[in-house]
C-alpha positions as CSV (number, residue, x, y, z in Angstrom):
1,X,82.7,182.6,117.7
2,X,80.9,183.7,114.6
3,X,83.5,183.4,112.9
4,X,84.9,180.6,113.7
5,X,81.6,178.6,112.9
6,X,81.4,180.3,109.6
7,X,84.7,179.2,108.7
8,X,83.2,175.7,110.1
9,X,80.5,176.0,107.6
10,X,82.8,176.7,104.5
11,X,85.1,173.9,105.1
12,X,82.6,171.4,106.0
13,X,80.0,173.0,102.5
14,X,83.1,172.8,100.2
15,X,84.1,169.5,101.2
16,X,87.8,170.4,101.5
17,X,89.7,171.2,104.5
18,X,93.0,172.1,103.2
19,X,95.3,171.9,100.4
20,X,95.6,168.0,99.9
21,X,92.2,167.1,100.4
22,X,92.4,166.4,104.0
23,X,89.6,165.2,105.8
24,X,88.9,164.7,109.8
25,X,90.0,161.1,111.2
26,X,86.0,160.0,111.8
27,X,87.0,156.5,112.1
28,X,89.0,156.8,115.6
29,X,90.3,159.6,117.7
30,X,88.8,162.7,118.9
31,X,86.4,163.4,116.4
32,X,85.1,159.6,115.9
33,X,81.7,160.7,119.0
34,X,81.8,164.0,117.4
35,X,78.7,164.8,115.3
36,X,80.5,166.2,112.7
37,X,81.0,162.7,111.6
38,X,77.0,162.3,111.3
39,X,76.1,163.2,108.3
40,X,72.6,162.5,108.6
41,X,72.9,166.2,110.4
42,X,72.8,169.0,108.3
43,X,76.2,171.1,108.0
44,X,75.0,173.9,110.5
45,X,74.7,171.2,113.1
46,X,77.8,169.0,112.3
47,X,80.1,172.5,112.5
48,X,78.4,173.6,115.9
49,X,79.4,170.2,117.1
50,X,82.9,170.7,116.1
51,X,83.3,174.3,117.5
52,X,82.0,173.1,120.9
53,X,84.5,170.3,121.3
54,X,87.6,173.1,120.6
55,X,89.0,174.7,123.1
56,X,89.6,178.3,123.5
57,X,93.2,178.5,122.1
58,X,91.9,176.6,118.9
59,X,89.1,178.7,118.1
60,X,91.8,182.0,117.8
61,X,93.9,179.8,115.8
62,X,91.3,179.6,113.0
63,X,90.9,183.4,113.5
64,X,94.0,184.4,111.2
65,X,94.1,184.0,107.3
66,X,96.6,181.1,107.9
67,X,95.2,179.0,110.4
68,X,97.6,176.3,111.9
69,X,94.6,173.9,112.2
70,X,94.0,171.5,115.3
71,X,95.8,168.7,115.2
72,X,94.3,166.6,117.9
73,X,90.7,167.1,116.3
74,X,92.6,165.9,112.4
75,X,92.3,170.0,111.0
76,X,95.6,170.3,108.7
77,X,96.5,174.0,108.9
78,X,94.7,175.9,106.0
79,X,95.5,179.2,104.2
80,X,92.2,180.4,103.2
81,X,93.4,183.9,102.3
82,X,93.8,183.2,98.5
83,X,92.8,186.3,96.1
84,X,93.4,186.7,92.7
85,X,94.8,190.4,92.8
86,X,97.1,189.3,90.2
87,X,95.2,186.6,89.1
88,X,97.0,182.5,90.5
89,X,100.3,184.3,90.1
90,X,101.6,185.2,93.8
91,X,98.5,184.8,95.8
92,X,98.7,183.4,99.1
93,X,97.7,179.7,99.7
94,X,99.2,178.2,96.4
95,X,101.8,176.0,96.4
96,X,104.3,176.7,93.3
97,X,106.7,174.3,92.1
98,X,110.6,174.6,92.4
99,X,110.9,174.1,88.5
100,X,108.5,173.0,84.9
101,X,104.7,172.4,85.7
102,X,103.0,174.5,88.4
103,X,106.3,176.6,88.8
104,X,104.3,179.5,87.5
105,X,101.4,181.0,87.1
106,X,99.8,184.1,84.9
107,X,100.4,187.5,86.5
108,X,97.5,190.2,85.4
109,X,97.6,193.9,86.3
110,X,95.7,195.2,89.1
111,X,92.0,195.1,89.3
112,X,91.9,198.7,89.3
113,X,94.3,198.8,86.5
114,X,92.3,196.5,84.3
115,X,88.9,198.4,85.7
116,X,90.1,201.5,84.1
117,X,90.6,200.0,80.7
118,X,86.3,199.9,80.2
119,X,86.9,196.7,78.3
120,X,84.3,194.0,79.3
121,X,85.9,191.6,76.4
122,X,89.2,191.6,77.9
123,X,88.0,191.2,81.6
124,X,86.3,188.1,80.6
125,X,89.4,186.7,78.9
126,X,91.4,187.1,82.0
127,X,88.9,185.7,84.4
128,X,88.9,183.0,82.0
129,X,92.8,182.5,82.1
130,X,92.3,182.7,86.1
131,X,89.9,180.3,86.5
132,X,91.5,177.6,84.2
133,X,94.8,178.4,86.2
134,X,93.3,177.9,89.5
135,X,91.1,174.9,88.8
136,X,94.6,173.7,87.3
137,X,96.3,174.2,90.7
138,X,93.4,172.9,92.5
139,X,93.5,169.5,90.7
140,X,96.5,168.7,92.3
141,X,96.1,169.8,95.6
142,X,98.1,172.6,94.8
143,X,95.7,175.4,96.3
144,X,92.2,175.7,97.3
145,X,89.1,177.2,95.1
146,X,88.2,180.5,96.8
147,X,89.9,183.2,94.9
148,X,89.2,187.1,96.1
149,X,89.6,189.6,93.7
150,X,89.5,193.0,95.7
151,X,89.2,196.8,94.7
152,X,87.2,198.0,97.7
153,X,90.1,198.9,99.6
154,X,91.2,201.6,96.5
155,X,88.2,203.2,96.2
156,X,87.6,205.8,98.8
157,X,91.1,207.6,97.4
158,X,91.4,206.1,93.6
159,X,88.4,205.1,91.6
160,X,88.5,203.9,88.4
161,X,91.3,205.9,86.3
162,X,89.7,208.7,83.6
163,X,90.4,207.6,80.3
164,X,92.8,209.2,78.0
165,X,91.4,212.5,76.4
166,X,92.6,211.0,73.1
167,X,90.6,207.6,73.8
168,X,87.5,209.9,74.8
169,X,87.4,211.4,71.3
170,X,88.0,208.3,69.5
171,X,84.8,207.1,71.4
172,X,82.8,209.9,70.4
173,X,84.2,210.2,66.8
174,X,83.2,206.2,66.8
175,X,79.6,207.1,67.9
176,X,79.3,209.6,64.9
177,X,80.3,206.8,62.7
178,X,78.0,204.8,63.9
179,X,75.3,207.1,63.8
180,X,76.0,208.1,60.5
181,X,75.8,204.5,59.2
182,X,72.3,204.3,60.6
183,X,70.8,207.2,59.1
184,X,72.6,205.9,55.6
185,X,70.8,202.7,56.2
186,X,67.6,204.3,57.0
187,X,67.7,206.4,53.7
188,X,68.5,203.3,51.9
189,X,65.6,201.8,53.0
190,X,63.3,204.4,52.4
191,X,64.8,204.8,48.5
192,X,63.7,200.9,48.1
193,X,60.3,201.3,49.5
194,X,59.9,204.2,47.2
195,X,61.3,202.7,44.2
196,X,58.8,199.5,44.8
197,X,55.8,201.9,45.2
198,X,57.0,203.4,41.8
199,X,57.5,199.9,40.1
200,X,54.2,198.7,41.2
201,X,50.9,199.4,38.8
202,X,48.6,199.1,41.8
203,X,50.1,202.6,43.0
């Protein structure tokens, strides 16, 4: 029952009930007495309204990723298991094309893939591709805007992979470049100050 009246809250929060921007019938039928047509009520009270008024059967058919909706109460079915594993590209809920625009979408390596790179620059690019892709989609009622991107499930027998022994050095050999600079800097800068004391007749 939980659950269910999460999943209440989500739809009725985002405003969207399915791909297609679907919304309940509020003007006649079942749901036109049903508070969840009041929206002088807040959402928690609308979506207890509409859980009440479903019967038993119902309620376990919102209980599965793709849920088959209730059509007597004007809930299109709703796939709202859509994860970005792979980024747009073969998650479920999205509705590709046969052929040309929307027949395709990015694929990305695996989270944990990606994770093991230790590149924060490139992350952000591909969540950028994502997110332009799926905002894309979404614009035509094409899929929905909850995207899960999930490495939990990996991590109690793969964490993140070990990098390379021959990136590891690089690293380091980077660091002592780096340091190096510094203290060249820092020299430098002591040289000028001295040189200035040198050139001035006040010292």
């Amino acid at each position: 029952m939980a659950f269910v009246l999460g999943f209440t809250v989500l739809l009725l929060s985002s405003e969207v009930l399915a791909v297609g921007h679907v919304f309940p019938n509020c003007a006649s039928g079942f749901l036109a007495s049903n508070d969840i047509c009041n929206t002088s009520l807040t959402i928690g009270q609308r979506a207890k309204a509409l859980v009440a008024a479903l019967e038993t059967d119902e309620k376990y058919g919102l209980l599965v990723s793709t849920s088959p909706g209730v059509e007597r109460a004007g809930l299109p079915s709703y796939e709202w298991w859509s994860e970005a594993l792979h980024g747009v590209a073969s998650s479920p809920g999205v509705q590709f094309a046969g052929a040309g625009d929307f027949s395709y979408a990015t694929s990305f390596p695996q989270p944990i893939l990606m994770g093991a790179s230790f590149d924060d620059d490139l992350i952000e690019a591909v969540a950028t591709v994502v997110s332009t892709e799926a905002r894309a989609f979404n614009n035509f009622n094409r899929s929905g805007l909850d995207y899960w991107v999930r490495i939990y499930e990996h991590l109690p027998v793969l964490p993140p992979l070990p990098l390379p022994t021959w990136v590891i050095k690089k690293k380091k050999k980077e660091k002592k470049e780096k340091e190096k600079e510094k203290k060249e800097e820092k020299k430098n800068e002591e040289r000028k100050k001295k040189g200035k004391k040198k050139g001035n007749p006040l010292h």
